[in-house]
C-alpha beads as a LAMMPS data file, in Angstrom:
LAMMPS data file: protein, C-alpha beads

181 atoms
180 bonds

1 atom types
1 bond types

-500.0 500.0 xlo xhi
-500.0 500.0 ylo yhi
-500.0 500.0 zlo zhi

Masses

1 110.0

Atoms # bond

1 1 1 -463.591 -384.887 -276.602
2 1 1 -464.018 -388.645 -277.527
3 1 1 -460.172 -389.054 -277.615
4 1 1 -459.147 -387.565 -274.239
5 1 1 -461.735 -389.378 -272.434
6 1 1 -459.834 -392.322 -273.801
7 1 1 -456.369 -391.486 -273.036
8 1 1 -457.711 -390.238 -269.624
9 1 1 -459.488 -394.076 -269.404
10 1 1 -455.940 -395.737 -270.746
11 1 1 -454.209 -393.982 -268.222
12 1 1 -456.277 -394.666 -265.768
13 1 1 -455.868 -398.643 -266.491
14 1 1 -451.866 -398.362 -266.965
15 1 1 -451.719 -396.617 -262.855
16 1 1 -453.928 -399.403 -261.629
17 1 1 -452.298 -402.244 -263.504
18 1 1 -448.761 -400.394 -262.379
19 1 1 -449.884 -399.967 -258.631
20 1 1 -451.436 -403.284 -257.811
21 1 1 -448.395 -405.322 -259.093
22 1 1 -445.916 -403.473 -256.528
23 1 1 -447.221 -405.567 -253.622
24 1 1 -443.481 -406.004 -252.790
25 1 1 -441.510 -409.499 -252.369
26 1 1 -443.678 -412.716 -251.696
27 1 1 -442.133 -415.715 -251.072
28 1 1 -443.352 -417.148 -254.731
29 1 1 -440.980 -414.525 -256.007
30 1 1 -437.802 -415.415 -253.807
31 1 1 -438.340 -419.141 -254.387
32 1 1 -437.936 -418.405 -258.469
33 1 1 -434.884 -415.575 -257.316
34 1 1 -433.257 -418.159 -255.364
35 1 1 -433.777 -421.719 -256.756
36 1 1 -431.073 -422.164 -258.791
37 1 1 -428.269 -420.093 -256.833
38 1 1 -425.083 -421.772 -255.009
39 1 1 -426.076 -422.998 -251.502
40 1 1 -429.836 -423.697 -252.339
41 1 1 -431.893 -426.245 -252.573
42 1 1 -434.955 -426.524 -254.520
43 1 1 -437.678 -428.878 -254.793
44 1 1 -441.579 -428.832 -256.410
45 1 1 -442.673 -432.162 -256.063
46 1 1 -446.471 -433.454 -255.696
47 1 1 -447.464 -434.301 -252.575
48 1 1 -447.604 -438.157 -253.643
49 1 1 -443.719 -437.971 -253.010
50 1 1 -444.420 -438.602 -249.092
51 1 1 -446.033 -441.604 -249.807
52 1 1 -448.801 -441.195 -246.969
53 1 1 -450.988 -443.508 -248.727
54 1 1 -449.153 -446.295 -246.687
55 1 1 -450.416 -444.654 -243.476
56 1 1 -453.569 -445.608 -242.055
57 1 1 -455.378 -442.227 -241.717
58 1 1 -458.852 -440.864 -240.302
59 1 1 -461.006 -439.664 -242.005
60 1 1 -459.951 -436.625 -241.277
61 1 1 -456.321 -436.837 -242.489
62 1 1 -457.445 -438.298 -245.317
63 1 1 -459.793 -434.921 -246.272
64 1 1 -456.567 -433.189 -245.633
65 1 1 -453.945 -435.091 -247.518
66 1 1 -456.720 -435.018 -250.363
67 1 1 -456.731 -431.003 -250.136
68 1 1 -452.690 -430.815 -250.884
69 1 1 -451.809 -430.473 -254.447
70 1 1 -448.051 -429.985 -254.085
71 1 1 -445.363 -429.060 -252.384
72 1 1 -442.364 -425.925 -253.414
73 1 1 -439.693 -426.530 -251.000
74 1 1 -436.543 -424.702 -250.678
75 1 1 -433.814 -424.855 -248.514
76 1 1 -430.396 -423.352 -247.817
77 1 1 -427.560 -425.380 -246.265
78 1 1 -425.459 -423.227 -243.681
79 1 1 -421.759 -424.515 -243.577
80 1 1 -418.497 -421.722 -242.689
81 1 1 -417.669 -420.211 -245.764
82 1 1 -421.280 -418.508 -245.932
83 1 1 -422.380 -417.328 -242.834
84 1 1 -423.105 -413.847 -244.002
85 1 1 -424.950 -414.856 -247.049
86 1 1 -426.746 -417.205 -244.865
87 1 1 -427.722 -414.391 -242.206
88 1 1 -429.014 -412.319 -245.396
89 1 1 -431.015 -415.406 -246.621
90 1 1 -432.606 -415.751 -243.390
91 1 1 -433.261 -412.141 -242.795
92 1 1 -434.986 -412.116 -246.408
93 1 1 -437.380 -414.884 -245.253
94 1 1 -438.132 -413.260 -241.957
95 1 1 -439.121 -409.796 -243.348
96 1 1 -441.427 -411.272 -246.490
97 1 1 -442.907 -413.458 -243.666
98 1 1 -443.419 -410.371 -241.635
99 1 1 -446.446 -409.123 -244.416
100 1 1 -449.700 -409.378 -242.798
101 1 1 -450.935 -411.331 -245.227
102 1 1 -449.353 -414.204 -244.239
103 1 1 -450.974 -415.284 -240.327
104 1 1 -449.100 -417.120 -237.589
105 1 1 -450.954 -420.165 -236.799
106 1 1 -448.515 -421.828 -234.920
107 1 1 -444.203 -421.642 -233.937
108 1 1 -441.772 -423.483 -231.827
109 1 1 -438.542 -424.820 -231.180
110 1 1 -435.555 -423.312 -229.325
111 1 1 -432.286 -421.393 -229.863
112 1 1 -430.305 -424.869 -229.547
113 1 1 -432.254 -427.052 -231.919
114 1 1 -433.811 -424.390 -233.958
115 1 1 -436.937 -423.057 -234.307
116 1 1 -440.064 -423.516 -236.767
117 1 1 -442.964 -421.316 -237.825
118 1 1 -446.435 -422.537 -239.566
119 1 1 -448.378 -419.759 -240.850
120 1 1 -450.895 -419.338 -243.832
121 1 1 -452.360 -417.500 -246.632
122 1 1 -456.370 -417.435 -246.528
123 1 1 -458.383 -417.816 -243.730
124 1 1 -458.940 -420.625 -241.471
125 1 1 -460.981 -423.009 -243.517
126 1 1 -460.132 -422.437 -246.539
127 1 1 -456.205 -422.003 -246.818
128 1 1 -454.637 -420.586 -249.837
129 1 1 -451.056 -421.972 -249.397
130 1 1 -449.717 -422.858 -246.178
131 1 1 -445.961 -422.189 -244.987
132 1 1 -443.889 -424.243 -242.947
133 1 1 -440.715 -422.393 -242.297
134 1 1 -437.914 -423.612 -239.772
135 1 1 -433.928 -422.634 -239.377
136 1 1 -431.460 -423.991 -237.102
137 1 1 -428.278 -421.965 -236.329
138 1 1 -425.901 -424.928 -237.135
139 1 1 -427.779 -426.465 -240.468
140 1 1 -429.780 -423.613 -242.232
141 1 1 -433.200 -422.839 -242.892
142 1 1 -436.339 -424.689 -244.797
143 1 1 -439.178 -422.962 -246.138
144 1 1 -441.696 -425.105 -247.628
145 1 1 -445.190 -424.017 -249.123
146 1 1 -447.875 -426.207 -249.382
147 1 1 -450.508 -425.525 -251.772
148 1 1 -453.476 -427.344 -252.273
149 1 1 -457.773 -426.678 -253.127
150 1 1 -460.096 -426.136 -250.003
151 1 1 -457.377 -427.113 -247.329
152 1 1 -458.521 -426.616 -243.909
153 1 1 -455.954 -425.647 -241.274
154 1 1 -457.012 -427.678 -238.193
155 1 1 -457.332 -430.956 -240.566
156 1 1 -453.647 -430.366 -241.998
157 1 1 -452.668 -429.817 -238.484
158 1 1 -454.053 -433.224 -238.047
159 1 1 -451.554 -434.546 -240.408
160 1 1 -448.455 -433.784 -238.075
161 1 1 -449.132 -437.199 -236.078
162 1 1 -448.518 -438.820 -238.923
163 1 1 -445.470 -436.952 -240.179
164 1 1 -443.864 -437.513 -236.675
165 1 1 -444.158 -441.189 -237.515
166 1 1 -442.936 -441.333 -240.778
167 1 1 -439.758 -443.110 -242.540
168 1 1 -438.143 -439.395 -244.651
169 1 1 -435.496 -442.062 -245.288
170 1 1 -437.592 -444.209 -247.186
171 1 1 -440.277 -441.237 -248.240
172 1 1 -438.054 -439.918 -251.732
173 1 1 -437.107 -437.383 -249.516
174 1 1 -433.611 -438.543 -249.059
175 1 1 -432.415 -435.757 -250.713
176 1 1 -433.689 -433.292 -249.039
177 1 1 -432.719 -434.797 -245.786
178 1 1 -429.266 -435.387 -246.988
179 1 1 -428.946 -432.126 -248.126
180 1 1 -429.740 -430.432 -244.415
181 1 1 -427.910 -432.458 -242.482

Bonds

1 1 1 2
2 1 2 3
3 1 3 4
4 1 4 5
5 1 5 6
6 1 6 7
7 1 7 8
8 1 8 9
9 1 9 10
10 1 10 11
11 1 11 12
12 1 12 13
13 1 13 14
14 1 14 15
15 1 15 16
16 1 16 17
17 1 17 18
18 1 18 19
19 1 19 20
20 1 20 21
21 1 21 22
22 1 22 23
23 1 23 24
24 1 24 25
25 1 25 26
26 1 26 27
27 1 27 28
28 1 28 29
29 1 29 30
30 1 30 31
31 1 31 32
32 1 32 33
33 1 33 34
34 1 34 35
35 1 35 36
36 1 36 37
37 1 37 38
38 1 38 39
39 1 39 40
40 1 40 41
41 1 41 42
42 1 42 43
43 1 43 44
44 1 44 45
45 1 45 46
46 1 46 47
47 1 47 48
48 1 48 49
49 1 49 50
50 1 50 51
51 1 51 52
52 1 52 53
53 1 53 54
54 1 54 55
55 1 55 56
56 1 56 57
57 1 57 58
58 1 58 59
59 1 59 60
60 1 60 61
61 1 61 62
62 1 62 63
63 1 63 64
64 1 64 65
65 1 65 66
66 1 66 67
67 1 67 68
68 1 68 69
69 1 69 70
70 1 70 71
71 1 71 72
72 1 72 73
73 1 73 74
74 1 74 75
75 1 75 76
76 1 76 77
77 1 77 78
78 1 78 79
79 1 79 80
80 1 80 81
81 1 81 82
82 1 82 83
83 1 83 84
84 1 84 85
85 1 85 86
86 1 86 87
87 1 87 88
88 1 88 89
89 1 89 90
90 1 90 91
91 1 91 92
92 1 92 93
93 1 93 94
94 1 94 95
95 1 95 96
96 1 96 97
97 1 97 98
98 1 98 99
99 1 99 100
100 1 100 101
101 1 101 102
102 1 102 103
103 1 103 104
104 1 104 105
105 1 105 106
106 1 106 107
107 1 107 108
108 1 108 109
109 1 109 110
110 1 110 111
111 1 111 112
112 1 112 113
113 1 113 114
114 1 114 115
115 1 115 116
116 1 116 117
117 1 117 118
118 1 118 119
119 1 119 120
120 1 120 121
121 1 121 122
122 1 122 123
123 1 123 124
124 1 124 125
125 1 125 126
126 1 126 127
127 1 127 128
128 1 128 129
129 1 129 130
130 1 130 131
131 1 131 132
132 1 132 133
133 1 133 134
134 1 134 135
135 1 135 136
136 1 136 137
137 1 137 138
138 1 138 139
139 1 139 140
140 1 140 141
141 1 141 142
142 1 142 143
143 1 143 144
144 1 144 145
145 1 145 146
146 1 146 147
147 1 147 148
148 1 148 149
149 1 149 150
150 1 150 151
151 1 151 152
152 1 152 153
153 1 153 154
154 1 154 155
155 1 155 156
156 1 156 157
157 1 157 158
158 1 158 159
159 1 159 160
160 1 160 161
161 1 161 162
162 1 162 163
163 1 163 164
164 1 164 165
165 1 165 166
166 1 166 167
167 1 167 168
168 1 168 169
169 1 169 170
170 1 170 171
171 1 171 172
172 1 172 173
173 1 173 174
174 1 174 175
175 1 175 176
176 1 176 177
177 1 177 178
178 1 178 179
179 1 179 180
180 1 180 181
């Protein structure tokens, strides 16, 4: 009696533990998939890279920057010979983005330039990892996720007037730029 209560109890744990890893693709997962294939480029770097420090900030920006931990950023540069890979990349992205659990908070851009989507894991004030994802038709598409400890999506929202401003030349990002353009 004993021993099939435990094999009913074991069995009951192996179901659970098999059921609640199948959550399907996540972007963590395509990010390890895809960082070291041809066409990609991959970059974990702390969030001391940017070099905001320089900036004067409010007091607000400052709570913000202070939430970031780090930055995973991966890109893939579109050029002729891989179109359809590209349009499989970018379809990839879309449809893991499409989970519920990630929330739109804000998008933009336009069919010339290219267009940009910020959403987030978490709620409101207190963001699990925020994603800023953008593709243009001509370059390729970014998808960068920001993780951090208590962020606070309005006061990382805050931090865009200061990224607008900001020398990427200068900001040991060159090589991310380089690679894009």
């Amino acid at each position: 009696m004993i021993q099939s209560i435990k094999k009913s109890i074991v069995m009951l744990l192996l179901v659970m533990a098999y059921t609640s890893c199948n959550q399907g693709p996540t972007l963590q997962t395509y990010f390890v998939d895809n960082q070291v294939k041809p066409g990609f480029l991959s970059v974990d770097a702390p969030i001391s890279l940017l070099n905001i420090e320089e900036v004067n900030l409010t007091e607000e920006q400052k709570e913000a920057y202070e939430s970031i931990d780090k930055l995973n950023i991966l890109a893939y540069r579109l050029d002729n010979s891989n179109m359809a890979e590209y349009d499989v990349e970018l379809a990839n992205v879309k449809t893991i983005l499409k989970n519920p659990k990630y929330e739109e908070l804000m998008r933009g851009g336009n069919s010339v330039d290219g267009r940009f989507m910020v959403m987030f894991i978490g709620d409101v004030d207190n963001v699990d990892e925020l994603i800023l994802f953008g593709n243009a038709k001509d370059k390729g598409f970014v998808v960068a996720r920001v993780l951090g400890n208590d962020m606070n999506a309005g006061k990382i929202m805050s931090l865009q007037s200061v990224l607008k401003d900001m020398d990427f030349e200068n900001a040991n990002l060159k090589g991310i730029t380089d690679f894009i353009k």
